[in-house]
MARFISE-934938 format. One record per residue: residue number from 1; x, y, z of N, C-alpha, C in turn. Coordinates in Angstrom, 3 decimals. Example, Ala and Ser with C-alpha at 12.3 -4.5 7.8 and 13.67 -1.06 7.14 Angstrom:
! MARFISE-934938
(1 (13.190 -5.690 7.800) (12.300 -4.500 7.800) (13.200 -3.300 7.800))
(2 (12.850 -2.250 7.080) (13.670 -1.060 7.140) (12.900 0.030 7.870))
This chain:
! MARFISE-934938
(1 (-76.718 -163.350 97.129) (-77.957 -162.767 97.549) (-77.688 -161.478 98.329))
(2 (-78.552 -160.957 98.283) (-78.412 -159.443 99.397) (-78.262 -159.749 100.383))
(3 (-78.857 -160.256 100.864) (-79.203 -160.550 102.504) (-77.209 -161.045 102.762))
(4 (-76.516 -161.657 102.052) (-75.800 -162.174 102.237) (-74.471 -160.997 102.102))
(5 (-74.741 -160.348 101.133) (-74.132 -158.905 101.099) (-74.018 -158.068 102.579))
(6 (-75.137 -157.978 102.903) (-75.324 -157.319 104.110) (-74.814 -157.512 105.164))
(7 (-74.509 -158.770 105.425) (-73.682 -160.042 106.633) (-72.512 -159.414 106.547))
(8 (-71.833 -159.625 105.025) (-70.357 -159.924 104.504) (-70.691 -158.160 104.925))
(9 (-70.874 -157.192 104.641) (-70.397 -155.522 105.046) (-70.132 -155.818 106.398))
(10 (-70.963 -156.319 106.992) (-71.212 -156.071 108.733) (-69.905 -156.362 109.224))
(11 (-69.424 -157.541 108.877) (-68.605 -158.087 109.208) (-67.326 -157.661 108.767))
(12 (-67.067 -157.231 107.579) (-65.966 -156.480 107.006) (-65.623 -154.902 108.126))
(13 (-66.988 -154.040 108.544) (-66.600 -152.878 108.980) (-66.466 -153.548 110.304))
(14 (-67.063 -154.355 110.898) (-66.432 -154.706 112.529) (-65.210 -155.214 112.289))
(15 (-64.074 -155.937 111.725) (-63.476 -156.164 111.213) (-62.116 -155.283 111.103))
(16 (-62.702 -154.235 109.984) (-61.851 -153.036 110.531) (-61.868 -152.231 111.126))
(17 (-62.628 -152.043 112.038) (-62.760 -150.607 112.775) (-62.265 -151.789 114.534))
(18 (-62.082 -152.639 114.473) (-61.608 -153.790 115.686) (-59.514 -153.301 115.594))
(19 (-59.121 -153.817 114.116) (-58.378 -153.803 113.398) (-57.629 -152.211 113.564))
(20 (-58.576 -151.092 113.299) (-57.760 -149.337 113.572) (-57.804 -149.721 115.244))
(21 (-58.445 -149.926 116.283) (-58.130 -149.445 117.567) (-57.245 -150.256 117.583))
(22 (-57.205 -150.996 117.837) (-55.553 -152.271 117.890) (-54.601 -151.619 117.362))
(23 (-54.465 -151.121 116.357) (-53.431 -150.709 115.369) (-52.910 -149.026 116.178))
(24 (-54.033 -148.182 116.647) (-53.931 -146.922 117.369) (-53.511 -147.347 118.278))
(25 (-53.958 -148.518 119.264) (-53.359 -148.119 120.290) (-51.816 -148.515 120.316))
(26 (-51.565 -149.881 119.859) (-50.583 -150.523 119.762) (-49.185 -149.176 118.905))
(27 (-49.915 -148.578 117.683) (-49.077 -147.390 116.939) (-49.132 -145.832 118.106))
(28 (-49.776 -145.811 118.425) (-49.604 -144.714 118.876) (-49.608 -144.689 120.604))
(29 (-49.710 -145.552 121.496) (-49.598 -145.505 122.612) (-50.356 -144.883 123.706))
(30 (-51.829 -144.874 122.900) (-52.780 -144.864 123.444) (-53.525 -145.473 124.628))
(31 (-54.032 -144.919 125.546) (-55.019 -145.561 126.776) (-55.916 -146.676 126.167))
(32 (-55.714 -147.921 126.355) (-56.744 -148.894 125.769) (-58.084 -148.742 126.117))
(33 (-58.272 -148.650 126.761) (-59.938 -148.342 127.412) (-60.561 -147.209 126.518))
(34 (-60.307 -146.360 126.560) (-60.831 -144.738 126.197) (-60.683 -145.770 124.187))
(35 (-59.908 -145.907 123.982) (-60.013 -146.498 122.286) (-60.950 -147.238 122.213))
(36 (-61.063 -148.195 123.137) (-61.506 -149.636 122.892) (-63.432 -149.460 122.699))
(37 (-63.548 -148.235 123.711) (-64.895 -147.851 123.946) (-65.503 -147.045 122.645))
(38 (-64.757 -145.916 122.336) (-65.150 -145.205 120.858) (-65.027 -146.598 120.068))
(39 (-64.253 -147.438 119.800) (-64.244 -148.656 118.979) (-65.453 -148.819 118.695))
(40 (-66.255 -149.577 119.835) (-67.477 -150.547 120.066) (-68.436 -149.136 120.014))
(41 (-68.425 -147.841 119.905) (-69.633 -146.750 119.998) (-69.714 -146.531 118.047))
(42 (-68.316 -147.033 117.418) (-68.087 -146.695 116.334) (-69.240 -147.862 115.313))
(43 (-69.253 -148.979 116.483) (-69.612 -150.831 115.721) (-71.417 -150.459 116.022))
(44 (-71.561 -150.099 116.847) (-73.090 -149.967 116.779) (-73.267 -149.164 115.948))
(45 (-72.971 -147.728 115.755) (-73.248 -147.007 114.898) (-73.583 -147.428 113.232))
(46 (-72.177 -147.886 113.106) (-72.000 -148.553 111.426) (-72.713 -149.764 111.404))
(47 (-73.341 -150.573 112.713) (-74.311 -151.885 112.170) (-76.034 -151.784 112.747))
(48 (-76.002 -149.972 112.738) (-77.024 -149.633 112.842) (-77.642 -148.878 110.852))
(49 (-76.357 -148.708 111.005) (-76.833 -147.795 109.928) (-76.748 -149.077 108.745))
(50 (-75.890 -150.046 108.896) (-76.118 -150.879 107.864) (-77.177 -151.575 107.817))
(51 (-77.921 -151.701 108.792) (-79.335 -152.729 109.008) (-80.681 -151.854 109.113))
(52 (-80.380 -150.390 108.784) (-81.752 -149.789 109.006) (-82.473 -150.240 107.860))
(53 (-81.952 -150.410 106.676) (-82.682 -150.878 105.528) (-83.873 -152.277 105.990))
(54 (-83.068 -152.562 106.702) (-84.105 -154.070 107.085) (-85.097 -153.754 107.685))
(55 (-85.225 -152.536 108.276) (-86.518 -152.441 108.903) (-87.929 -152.258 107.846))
(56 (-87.452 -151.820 106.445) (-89.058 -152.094 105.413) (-89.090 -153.176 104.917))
(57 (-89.844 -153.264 104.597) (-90.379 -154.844 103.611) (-89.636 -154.556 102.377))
(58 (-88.211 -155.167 102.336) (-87.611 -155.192 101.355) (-86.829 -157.128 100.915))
(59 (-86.613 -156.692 100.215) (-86.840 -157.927 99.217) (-84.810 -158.825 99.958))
(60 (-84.930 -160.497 100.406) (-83.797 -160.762 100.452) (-82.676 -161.374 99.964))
(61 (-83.670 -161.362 98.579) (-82.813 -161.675 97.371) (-82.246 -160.403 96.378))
(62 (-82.855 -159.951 96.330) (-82.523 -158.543 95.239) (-81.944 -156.870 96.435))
(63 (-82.730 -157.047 97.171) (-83.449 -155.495 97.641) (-84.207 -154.586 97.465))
(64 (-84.692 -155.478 96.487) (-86.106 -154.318 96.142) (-86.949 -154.176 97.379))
(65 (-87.718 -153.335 96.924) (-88.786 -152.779 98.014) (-90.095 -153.563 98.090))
(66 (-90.527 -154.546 99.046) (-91.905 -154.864 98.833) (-93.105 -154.334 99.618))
(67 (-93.010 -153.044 99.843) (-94.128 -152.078 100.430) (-95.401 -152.273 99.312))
(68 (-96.424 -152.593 99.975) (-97.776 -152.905 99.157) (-97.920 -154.045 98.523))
(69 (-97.043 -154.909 98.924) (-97.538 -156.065 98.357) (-97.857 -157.283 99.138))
(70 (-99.109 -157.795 97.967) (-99.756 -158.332 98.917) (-99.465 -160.075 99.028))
(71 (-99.245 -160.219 100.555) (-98.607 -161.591 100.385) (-99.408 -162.619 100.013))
(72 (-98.710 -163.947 99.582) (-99.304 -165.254 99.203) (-99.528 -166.107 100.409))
(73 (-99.472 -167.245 99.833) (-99.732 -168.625 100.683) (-98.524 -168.860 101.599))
(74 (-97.061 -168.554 100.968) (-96.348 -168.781 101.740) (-95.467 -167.785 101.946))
(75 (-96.053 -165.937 101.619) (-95.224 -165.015 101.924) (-95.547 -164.095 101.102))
(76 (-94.690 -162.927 100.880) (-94.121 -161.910 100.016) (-93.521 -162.406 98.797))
(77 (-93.617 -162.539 97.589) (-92.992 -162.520 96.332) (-92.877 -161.460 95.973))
(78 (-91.377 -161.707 95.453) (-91.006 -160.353 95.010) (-91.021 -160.229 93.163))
(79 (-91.419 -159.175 92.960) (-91.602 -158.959 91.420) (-90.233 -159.245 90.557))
(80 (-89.551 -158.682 91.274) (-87.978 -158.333 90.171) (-87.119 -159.718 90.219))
(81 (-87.220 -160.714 91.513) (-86.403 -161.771 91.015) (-87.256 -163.439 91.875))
(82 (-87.857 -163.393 91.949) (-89.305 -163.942 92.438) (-89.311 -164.865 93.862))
(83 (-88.320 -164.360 94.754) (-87.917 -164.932 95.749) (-89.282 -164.677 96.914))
(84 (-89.494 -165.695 97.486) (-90.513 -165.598 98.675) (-89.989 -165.263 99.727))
(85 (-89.665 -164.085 100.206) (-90.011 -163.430 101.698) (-89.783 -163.438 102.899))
(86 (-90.895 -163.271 103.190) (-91.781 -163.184 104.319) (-92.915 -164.000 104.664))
(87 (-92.990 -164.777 105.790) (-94.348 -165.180 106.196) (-95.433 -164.708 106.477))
(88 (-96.548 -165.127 106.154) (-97.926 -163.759 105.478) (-98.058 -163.630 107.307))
(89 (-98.408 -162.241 107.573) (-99.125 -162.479 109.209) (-99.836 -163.087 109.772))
(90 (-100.080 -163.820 110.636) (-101.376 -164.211 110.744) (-101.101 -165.746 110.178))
(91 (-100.614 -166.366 109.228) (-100.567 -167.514 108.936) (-99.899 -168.368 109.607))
(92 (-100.479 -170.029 109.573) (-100.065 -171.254 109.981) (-99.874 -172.005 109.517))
(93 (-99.348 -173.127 109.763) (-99.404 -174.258 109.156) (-100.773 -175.396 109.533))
(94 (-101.631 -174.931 109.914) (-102.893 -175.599 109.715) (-103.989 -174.707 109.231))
(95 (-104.792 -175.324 107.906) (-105.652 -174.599 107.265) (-106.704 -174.212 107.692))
(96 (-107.965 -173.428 107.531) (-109.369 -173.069 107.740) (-110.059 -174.276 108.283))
(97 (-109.672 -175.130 106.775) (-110.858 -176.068 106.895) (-110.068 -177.719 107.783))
(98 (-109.276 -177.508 107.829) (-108.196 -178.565 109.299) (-108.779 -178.065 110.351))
(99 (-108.466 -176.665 110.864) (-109.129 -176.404 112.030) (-110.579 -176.762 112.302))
(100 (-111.552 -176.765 111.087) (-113.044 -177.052 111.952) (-113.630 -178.435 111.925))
(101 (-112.569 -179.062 111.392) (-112.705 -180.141 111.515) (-112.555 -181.362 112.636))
C-alpha cells in the first residue's frame, strides 16, 4: 500500500542520514554536537518534505488524489482502487433516527 511506502522512505532516510553523521564523525573527526544537530535539522527537513503529500485528500491505498469527492457512509472511496479513506466529517456511529429516539 502507499501509506506503507511512505513509512518504509521515512524510515530508510532517518536511517541514513543517522548512519552519514556517525560515519563523519567517527571518519573524519568531527565535533559530535555541531554533526549531530545538522543531522536531526537534515531529519525534519526530509520527513517534512516526505509527508507534505499527506496534507490533501489523497488516497492510502494508491495515492491518488481525492479532492472533490464526495464521501460515503463510511468515508472517501477512492475511484482507481476502491479503498475507503477517510471518515466523512461530522459522522458517528449513532444514526439520525437512534438519536431521536
Amino acid at each position: 500500500m502507499w501509506i506503507h511506502r511512505i513509512r518504509l522512505k521515512a524510515l530508510a532516510w532517518l536511517v541514513a542520514i543517522i548512519l552519514a553523521a556517525v560515519g563523519a564523525i567517527s571518519f573524519f573527526a568531527i565535533p559530535a554536537i555541531p554533526a549531530l544537530s545538522v543531522a536531526v535539522a537534515v531529519i525534519a527537513v526530509a520527513l517534512n518534505q516526505i509527508g507534505h503529500r499527506l496534507t490533501q485528500p489523497t488516497c492510502y491505498g494508491c495515492g491518488g488524489d481525492l479532492t472533490g469527492r464526495p464521501p460515503g457512509q463510511y468515508g472517501v472511496v477512492c475511484s482507481e482502487c476502491g479503498t475507503i479513506n477517510q471518515v466523512a466529517p461530522g459522522a458517528s456511529s449513532v444514526s439520525d433516527d437512534q438519536r431521536q429516539a
